[in-house]
MDTraj code that builds the backbone (N, CA, C; nanometers):
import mdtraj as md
import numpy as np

residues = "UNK UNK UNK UNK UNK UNK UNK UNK UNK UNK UNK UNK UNK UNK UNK UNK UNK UNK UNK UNK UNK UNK UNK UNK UNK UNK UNK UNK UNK UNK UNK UNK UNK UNK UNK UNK UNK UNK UNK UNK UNK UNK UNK UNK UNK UNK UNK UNK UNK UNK UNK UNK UNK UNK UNK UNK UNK UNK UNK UNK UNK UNK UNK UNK UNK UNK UNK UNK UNK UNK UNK UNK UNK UNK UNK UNK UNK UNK UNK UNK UNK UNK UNK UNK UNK UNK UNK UNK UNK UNK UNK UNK UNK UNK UNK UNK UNK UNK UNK UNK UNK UNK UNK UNK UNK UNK UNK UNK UNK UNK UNK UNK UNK UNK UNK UNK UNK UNK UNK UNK UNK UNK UNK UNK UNK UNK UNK UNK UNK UNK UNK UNK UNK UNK UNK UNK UNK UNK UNK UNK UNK UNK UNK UNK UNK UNK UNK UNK UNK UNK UNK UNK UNK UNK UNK UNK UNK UNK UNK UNK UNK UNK UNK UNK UNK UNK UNK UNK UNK UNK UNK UNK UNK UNK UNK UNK UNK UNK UNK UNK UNK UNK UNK UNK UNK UNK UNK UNK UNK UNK UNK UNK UNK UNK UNK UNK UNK UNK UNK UNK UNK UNK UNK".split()
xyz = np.array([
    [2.6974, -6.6472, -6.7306],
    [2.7277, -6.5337, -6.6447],
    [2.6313, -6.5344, -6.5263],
    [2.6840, -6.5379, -6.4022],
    [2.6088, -6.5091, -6.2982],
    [2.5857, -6.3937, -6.2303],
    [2.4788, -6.3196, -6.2797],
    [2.4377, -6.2148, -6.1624],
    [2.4075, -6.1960, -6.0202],
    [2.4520, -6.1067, -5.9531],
    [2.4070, -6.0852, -5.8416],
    [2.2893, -6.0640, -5.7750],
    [2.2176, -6.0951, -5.6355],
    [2.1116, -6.0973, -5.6011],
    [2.0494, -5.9243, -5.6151],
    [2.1819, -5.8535, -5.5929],
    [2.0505, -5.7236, -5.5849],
    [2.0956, -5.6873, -5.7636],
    [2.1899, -5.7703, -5.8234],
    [2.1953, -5.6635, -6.0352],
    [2.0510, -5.7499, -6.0093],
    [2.0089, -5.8706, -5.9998],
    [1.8920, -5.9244, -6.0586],
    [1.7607, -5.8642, -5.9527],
    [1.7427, -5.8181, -5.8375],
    [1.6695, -5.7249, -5.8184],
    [1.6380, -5.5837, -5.8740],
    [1.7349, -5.5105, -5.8919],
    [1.7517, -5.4001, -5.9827],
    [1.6890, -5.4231, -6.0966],
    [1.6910, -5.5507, -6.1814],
    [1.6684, -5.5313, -6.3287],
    [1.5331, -5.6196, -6.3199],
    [1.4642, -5.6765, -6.2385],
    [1.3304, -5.6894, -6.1657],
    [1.2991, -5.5474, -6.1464],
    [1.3304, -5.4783, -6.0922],
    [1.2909, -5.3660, -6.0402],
    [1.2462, -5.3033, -6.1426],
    [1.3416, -5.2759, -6.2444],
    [1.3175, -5.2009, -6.3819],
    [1.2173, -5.2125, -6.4619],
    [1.2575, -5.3514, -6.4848],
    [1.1101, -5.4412, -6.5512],
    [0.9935, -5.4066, -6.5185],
    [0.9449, -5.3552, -6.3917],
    [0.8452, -5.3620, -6.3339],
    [0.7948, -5.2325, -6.3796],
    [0.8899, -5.1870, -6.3504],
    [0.8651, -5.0324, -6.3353],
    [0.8103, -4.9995, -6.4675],
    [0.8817, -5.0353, -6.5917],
    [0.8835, -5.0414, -6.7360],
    [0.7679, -5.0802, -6.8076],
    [0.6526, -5.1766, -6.7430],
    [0.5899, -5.2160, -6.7214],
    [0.4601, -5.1578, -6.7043],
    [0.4977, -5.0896, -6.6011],
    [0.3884, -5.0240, -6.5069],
    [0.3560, -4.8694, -6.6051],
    [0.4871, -4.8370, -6.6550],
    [0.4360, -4.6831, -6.7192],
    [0.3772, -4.7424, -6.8759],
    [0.3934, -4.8295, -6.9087],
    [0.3336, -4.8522, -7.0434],
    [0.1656, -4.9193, -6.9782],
    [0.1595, -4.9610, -6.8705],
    [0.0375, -4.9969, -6.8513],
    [-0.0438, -4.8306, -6.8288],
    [0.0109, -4.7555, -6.7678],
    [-0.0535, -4.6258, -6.7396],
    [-0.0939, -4.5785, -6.8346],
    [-0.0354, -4.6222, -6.9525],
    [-0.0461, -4.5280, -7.0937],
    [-0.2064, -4.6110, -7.1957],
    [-0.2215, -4.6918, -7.1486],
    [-0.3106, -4.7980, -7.1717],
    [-0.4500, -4.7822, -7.0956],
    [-0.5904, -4.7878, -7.1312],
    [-0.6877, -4.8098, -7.0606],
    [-0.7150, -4.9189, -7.0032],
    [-0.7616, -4.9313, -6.9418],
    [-0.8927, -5.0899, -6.9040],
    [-0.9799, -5.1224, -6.9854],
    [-1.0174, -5.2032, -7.0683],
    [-1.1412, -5.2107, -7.1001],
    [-1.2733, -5.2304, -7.0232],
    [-1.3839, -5.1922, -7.0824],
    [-1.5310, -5.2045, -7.0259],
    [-1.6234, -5.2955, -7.0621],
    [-1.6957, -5.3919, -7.0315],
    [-1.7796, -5.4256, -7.0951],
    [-1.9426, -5.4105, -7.0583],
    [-2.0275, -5.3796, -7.1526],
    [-2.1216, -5.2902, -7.1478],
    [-2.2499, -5.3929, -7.2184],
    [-2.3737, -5.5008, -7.1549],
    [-2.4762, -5.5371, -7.2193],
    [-2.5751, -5.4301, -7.2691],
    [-2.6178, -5.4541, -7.3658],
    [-2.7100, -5.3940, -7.4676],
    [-2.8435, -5.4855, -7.5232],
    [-2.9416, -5.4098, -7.4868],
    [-3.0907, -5.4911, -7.5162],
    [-3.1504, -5.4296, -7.6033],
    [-3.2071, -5.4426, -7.7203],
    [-3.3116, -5.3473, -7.8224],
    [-3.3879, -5.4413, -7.7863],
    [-3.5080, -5.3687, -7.8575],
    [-3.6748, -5.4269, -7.8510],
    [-3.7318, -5.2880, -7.9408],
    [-3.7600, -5.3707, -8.0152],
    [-3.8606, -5.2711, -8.1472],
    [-3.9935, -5.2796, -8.0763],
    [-4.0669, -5.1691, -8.0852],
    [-4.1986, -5.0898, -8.0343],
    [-4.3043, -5.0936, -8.1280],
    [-4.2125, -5.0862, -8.2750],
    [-4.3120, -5.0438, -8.3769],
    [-4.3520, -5.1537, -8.4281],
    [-4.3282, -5.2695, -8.4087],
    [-4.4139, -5.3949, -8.4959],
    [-4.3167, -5.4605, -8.6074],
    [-4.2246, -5.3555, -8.6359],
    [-4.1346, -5.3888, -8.7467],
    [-3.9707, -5.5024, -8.6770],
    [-3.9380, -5.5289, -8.7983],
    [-3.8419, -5.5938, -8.7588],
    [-3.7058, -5.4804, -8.8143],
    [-3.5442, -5.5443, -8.7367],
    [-3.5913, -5.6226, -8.6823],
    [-3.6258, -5.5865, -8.5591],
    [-3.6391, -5.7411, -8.4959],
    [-3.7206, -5.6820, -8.3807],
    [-3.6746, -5.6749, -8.2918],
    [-3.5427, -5.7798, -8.2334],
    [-3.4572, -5.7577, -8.1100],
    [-3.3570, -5.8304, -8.1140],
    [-3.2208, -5.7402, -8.0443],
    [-3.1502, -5.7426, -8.0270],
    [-3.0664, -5.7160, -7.9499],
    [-2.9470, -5.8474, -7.9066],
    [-2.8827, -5.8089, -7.8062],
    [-2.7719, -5.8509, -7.8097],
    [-2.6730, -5.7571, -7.7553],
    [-2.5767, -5.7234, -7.7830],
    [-2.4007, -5.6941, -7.6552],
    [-2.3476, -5.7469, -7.6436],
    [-2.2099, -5.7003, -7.5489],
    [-2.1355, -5.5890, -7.6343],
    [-2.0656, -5.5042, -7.5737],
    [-1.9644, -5.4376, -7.6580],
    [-1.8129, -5.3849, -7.5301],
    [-1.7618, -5.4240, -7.5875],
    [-1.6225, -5.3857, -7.5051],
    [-1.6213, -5.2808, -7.5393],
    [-1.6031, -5.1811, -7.4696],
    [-1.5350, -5.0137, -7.5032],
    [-1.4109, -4.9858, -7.3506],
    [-1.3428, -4.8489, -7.4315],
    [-1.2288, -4.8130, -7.3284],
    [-1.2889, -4.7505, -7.2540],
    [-1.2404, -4.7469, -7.1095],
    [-1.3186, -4.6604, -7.0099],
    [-1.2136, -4.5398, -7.0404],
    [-1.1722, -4.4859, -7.1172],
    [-1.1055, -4.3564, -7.1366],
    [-1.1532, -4.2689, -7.2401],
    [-1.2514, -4.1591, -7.1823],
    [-1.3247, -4.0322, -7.2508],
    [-1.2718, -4.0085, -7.3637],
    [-1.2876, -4.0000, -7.5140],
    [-1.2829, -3.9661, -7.6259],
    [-1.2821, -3.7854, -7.6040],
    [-1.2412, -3.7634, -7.7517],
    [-1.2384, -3.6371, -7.7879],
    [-1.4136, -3.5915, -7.7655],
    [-1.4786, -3.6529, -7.8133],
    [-1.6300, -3.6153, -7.7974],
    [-1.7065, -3.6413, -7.6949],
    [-1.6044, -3.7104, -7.5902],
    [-1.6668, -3.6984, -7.4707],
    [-1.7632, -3.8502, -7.4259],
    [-1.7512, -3.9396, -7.5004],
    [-1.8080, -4.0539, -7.5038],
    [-1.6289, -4.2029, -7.5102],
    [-1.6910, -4.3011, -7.5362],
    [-1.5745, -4.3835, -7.5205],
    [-1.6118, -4.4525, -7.6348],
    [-1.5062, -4.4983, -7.7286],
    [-1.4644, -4.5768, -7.8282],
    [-1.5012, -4.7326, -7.7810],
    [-1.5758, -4.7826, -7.8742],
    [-1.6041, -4.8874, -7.8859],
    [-1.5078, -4.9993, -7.9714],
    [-1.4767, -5.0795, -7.8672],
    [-1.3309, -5.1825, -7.9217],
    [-1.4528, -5.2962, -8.0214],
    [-1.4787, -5.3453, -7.9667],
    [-1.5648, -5.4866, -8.0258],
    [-1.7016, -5.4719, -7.9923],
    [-1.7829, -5.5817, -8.0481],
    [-1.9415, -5.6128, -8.0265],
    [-1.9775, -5.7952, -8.0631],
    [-1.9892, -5.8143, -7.9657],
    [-2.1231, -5.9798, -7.9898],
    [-2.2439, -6.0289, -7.9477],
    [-2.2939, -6.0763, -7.9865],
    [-2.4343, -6.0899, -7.9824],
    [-2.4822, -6.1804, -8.0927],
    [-2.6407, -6.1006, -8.1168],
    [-2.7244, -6.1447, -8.2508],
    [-2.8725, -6.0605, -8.2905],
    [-2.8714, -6.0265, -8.3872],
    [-2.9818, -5.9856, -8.4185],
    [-3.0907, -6.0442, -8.4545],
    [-3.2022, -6.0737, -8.3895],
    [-3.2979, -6.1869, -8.4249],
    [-3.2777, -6.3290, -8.4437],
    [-3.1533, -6.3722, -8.3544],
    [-3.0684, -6.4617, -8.3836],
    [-2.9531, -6.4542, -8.5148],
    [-2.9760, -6.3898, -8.5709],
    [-2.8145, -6.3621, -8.6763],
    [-2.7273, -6.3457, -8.5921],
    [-2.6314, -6.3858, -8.5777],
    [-2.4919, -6.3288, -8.4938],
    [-2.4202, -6.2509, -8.6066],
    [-2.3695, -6.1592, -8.4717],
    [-2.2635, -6.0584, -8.4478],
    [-2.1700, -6.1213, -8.4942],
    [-2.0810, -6.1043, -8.6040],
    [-1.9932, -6.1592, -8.6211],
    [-1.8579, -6.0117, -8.6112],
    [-1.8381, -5.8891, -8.6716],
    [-1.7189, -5.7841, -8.6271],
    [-1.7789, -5.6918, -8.5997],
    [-1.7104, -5.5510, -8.5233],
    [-1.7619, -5.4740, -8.5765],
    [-1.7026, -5.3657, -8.6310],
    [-1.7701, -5.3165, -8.7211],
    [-1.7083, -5.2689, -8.8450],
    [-1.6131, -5.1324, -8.8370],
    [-1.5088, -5.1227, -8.8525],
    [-1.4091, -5.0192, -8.7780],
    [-1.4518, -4.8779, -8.8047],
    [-1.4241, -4.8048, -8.7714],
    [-1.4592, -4.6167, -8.7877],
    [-1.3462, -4.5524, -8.8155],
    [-1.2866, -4.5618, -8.9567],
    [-1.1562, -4.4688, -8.9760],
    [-1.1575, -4.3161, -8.9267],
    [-1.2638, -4.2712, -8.9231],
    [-1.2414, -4.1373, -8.8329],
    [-1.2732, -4.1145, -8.6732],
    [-1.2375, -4.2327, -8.5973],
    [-1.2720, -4.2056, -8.4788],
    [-1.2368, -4.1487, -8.4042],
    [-1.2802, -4.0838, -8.3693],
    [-1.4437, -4.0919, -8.2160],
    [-1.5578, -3.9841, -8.3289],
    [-1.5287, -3.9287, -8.4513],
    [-1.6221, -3.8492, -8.5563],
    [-1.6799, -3.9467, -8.6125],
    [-1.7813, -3.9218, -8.6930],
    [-1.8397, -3.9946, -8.7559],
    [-1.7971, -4.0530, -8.9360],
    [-1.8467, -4.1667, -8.9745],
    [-1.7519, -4.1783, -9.0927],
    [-1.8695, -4.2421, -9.2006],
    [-1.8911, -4.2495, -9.2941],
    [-1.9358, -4.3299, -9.3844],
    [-1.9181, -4.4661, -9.3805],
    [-2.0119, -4.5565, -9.4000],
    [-1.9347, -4.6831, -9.4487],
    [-1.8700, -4.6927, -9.5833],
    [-1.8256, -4.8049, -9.6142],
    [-1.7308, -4.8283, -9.7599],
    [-1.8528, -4.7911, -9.8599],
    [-1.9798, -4.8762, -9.8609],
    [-2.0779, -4.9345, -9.9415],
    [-2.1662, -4.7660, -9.9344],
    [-2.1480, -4.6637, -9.8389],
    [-2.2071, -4.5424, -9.8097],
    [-2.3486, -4.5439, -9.8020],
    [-2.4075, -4.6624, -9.7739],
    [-2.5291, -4.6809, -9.6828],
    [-2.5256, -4.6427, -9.5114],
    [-2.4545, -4.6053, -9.4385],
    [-2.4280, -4.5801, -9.3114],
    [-2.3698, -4.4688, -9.2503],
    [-2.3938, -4.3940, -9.1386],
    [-2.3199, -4.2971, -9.1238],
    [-2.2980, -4.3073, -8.9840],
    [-2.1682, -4.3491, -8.9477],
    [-2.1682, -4.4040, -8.7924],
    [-2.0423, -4.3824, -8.6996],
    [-1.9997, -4.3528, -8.5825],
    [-1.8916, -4.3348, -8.5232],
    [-1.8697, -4.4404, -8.4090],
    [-1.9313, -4.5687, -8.3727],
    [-1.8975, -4.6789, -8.2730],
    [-1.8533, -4.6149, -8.1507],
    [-1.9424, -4.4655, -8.0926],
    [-1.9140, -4.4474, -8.0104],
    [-2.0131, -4.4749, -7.8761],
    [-1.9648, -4.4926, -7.7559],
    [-2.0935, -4.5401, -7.6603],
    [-2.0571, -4.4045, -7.5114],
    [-2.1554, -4.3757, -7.5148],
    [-2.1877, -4.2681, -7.4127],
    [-2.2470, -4.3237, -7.2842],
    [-2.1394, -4.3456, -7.1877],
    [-2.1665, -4.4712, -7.0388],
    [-2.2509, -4.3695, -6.9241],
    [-2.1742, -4.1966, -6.9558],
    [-2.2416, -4.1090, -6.8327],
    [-2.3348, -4.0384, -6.8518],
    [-2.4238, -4.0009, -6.7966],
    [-2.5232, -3.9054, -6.8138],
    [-2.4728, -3.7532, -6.7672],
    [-2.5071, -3.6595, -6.8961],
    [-2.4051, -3.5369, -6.8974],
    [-2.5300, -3.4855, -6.8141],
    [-2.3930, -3.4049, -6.6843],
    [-2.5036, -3.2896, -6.5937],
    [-2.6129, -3.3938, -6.5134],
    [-2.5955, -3.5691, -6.5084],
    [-2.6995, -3.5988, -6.4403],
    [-2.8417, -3.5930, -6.5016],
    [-2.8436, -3.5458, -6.6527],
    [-2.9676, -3.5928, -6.7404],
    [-3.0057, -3.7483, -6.8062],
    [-3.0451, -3.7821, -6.8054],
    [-3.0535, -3.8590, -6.8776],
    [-3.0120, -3.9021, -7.1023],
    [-2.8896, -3.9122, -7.0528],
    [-2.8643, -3.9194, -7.1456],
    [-2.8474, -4.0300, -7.2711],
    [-2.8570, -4.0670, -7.4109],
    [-2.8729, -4.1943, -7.4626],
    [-2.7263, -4.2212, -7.4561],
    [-2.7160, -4.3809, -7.4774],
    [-2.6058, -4.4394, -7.4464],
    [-2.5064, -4.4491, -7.5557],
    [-2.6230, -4.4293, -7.6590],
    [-2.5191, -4.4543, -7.8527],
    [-2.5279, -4.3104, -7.8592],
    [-2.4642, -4.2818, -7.9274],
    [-2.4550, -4.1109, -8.0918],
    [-2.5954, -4.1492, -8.1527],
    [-2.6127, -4.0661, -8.2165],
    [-2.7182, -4.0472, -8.3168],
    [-2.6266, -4.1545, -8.4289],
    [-2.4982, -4.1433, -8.4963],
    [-2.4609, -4.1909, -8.5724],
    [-2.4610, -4.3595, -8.5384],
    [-2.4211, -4.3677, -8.4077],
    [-2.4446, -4.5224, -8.3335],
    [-2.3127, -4.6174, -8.4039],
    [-2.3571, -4.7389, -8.3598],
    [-2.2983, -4.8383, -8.4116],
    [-2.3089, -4.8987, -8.5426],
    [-2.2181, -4.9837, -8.6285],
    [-2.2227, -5.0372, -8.7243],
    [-2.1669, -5.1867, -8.7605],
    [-2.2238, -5.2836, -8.7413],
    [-2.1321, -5.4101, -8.7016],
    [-2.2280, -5.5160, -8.8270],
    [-2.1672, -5.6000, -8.8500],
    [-2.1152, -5.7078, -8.9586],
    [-2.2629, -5.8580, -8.8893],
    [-2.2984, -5.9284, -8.9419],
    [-2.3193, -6.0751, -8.8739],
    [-2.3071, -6.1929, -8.9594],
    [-2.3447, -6.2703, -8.9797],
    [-2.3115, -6.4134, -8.9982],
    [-2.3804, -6.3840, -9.0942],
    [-2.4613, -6.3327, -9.1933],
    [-2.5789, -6.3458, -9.2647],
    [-2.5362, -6.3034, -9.4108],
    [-2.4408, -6.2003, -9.3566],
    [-2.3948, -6.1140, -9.4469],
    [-2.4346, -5.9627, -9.4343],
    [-2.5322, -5.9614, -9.3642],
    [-2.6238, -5.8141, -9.3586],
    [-2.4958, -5.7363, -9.2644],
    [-2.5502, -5.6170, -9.2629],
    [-2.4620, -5.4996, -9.2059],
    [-2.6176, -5.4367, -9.1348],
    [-2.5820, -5.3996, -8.9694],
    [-2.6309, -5.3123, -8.8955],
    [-2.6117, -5.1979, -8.8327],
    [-2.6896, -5.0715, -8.8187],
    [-2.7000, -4.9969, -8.7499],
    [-2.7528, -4.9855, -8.6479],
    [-2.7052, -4.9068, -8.5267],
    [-2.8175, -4.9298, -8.4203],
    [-2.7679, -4.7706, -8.3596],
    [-2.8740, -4.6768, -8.3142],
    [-2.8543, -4.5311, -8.3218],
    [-2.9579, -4.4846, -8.2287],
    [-2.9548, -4.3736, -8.2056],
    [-3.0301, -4.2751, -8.0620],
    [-3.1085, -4.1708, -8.1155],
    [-3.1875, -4.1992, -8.1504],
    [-3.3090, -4.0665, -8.1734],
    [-3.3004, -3.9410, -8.1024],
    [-3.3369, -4.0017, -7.9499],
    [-3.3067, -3.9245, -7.8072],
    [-3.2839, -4.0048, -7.7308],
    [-3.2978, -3.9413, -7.5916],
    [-3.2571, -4.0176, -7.4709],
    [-3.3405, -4.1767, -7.4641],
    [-3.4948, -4.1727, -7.5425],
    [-3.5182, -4.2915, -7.5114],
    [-3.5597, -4.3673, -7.6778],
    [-3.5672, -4.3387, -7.7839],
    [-3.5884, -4.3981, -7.9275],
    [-3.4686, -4.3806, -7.9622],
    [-3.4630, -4.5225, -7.9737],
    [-3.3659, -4.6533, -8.0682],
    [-3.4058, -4.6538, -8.2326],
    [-3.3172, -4.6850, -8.2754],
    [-3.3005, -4.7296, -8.4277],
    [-3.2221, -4.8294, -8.4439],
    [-3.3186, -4.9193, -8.5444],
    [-3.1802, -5.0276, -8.5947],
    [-3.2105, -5.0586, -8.7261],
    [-3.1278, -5.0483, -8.8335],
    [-3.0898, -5.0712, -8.9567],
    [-3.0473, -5.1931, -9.0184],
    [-3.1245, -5.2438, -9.0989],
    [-3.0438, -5.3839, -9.1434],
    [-3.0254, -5.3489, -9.3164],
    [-2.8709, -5.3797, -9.3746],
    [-2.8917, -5.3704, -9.5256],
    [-2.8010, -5.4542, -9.5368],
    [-2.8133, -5.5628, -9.6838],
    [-2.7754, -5.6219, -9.7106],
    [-2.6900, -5.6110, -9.8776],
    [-2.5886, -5.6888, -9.8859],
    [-2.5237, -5.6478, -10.0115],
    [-2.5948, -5.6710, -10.1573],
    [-2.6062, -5.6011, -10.2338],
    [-2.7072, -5.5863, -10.3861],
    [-2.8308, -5.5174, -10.3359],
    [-2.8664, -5.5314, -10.2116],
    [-2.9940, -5.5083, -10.1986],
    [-3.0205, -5.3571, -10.1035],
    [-2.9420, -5.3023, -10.0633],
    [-2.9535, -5.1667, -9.9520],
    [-3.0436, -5.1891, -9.8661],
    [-3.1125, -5.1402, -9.8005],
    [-3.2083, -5.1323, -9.6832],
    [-3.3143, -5.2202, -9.7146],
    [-3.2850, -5.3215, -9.5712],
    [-3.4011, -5.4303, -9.5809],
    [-3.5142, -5.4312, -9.4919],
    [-3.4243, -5.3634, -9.3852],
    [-3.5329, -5.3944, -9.2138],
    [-3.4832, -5.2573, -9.1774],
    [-3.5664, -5.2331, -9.1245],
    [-3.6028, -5.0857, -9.0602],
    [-3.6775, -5.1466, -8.9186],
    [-3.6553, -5.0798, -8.7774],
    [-3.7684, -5.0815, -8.6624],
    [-3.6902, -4.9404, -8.5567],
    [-3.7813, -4.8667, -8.4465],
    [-3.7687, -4.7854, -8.3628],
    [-3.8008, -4.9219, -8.2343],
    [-3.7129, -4.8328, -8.1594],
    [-3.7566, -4.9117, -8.0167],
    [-3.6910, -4.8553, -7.9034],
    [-3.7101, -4.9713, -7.8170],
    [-3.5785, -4.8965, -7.6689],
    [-3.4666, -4.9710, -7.6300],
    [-3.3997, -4.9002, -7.5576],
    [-3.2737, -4.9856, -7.5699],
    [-3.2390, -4.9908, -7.4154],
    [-3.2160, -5.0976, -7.3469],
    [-3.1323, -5.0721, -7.2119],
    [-2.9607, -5.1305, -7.2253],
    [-2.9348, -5.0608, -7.1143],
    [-2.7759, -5.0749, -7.1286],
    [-2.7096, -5.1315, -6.9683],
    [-2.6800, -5.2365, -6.9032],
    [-2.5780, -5.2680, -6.8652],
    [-2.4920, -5.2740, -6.7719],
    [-2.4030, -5.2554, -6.6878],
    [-2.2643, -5.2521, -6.7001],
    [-2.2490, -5.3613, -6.5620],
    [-2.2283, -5.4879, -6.6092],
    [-2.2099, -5.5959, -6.5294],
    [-2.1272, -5.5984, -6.4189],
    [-2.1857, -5.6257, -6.2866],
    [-2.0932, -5.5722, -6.1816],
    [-1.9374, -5.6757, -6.1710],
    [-1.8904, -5.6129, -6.0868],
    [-1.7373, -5.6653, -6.1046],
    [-1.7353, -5.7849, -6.0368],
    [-1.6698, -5.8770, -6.1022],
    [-1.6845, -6.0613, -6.0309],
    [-1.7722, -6.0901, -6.1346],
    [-1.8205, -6.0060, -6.2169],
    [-1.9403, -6.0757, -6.3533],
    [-1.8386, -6.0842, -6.4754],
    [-1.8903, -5.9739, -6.5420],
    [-1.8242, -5.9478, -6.6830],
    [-1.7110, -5.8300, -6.6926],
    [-1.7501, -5.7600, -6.5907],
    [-1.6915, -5.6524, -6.5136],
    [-1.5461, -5.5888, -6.6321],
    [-1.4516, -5.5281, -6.5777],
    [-1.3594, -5.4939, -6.7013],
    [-1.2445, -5.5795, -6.6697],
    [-1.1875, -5.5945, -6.7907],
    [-1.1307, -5.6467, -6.8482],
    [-0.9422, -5.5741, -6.8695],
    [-0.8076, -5.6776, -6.8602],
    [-0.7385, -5.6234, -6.9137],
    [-0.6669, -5.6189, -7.0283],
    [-0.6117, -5.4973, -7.0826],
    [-0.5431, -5.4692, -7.1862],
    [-0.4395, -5.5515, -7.2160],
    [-0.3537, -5.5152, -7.3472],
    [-0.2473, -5.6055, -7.3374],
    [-0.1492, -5.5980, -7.2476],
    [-0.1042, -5.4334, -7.1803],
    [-0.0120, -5.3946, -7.1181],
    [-0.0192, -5.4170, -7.0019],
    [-0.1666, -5.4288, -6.9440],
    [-0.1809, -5.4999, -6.8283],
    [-0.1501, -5.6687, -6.7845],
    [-0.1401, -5.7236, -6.9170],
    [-0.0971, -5.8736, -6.8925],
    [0.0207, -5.8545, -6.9114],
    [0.1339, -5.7830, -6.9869],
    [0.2406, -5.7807, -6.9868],
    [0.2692, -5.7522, -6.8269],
    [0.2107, -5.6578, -6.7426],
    [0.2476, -5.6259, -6.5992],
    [0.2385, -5.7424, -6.5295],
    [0.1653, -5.8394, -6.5243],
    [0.0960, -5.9102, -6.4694],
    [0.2320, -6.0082, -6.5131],
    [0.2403, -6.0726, -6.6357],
    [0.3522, -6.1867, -6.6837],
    [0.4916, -6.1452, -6.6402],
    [0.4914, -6.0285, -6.5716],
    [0.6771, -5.9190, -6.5246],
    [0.6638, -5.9786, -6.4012],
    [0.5194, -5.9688, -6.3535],
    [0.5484, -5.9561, -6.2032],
    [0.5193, -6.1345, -6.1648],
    [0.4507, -6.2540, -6.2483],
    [0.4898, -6.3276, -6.2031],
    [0.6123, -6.4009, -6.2106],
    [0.6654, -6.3538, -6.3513],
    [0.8207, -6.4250, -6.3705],
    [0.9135, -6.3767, -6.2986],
    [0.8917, -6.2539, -6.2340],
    [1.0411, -6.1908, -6.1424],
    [0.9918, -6.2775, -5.9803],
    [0.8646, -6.3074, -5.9623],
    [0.8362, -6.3899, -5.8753],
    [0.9578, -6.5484, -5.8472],
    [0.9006, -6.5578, -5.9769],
    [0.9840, -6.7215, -5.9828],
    [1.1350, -6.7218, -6.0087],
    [1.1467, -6.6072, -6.0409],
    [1.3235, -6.5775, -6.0438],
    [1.3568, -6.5842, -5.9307],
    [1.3177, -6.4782, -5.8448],
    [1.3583, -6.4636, -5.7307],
    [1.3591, -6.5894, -5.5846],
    [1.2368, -6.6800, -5.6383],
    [1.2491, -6.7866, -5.5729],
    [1.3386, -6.9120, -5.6566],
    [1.3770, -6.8858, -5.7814],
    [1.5155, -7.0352, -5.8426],
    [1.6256, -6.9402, -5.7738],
    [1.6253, -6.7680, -5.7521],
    [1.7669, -6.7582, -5.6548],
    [1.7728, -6.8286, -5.5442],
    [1.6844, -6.8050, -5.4445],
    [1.6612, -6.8593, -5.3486],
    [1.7219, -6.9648, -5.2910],
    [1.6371, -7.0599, -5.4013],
    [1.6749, -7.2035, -5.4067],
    [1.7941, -7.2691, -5.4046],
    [1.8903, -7.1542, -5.5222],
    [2.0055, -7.1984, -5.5836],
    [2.0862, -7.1000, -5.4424],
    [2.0902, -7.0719, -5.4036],
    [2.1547, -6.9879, -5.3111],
    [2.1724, -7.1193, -5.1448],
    [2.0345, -7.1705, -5.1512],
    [2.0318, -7.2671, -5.0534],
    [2.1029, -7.3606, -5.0700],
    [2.1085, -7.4261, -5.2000],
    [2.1925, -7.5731, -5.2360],
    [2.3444, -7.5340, -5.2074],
    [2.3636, -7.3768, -5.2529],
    [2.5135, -7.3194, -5.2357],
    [2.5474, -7.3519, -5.0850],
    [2.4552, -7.3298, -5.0506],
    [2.5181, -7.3275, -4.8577],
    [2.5211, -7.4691, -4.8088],
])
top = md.Topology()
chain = top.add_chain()
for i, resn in enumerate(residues, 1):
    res = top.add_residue(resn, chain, resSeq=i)
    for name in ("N", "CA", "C"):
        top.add_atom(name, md.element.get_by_symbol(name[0]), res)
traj = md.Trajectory(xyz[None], top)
């Protein structure tokens, strides 16, 4: 069946359009570097860390944290560990942890504000160990290391800086719905130029 130049503009058109409102409905992602450094002598002692989060404000006013990589003292980051009650805080399975993977990018009112929850992050590494990493206040860090049979191994306080890689760096990132926009708008591209084409050989 051969369509016409403007049914196959029209249904380009649609596509696009179709496209475009499911991308609206979708965030951007962020990506956000993270530095610890323990103060107190204890381990562990440092760590550093990427974490993708949505640039779209949570119920609590902070943004949901998608992923995390890195390493802790060289352990790598291997997941991080999901938050069935998110953007609240949740227990872990093992109920050594009490954490919501949420990251706080603005400073409320222009204070200085910390970048994790008190509850903080909770992520997985290569080792087997499970970490916490959490906000005292605006400037004391916590990070938690426990391991399975054994509960709490490493304990340290420290500081933490945070990030946000300018754009042309690490800058943000898109969603899936944004590559779906992106794969609409180059294939109606190349449609529109095999009409073209085939329209020329016609003449």
């Amino acid at each position: 069946m051969i369509r016409s130049a403007k049914a196959s503009a029209t249904m380009l058109a649609a596509g696009l359009a179709a496209a475009a409102m499911l991308a609206a409905g979708h965030a951007q992602a962020a990506i956000w570097v993270l530095d610890y450094t323990a103060t107190d002598g204890n381990s562990p002692f440092e760590a550093d860390l990427t974490l993708v989060t949505s640039d779209t404000v949570n119920s609590v006013g902070g943004y949901n944290v998608q992923s995390v990589t890195g390493d802790v003292d060289g352990d790598t980051v291997t997941a991080l560990i999901a938050n069935p009650g998110l953007p609240n805080a949740s227990y872990s399975a093992d109920g050594w942890f009490i954490y919501d993977n949420v990251f706080f990018a603005d400073n409320a009112g222009g204070t200085a504000a910390p970048v994790l929850s008190n509850p903080g992050l909770l992520f997985a590494s290569a080792s087997g160990a499970e970490y916490n990493l959490f906000s005292d206040n605006a400037t004391t860090y916590e990070l938690y290391q426990a391991r399975p049979g054994e509960g709490f191994t490493e304990h340290s306080a420290g500081l933490l800086t945070a990030v946000d890689p300018p754009a042309g760096g690490l800058g943000a990132i898109p969603e899936p719905a944004g590559w779906a926009l992106m794969i609409l708008g180059f294939g109606g591209a190349g449609a529109l130029i095999r009409r073209r084409r085939a329209n020329l050989a016609t003449a």
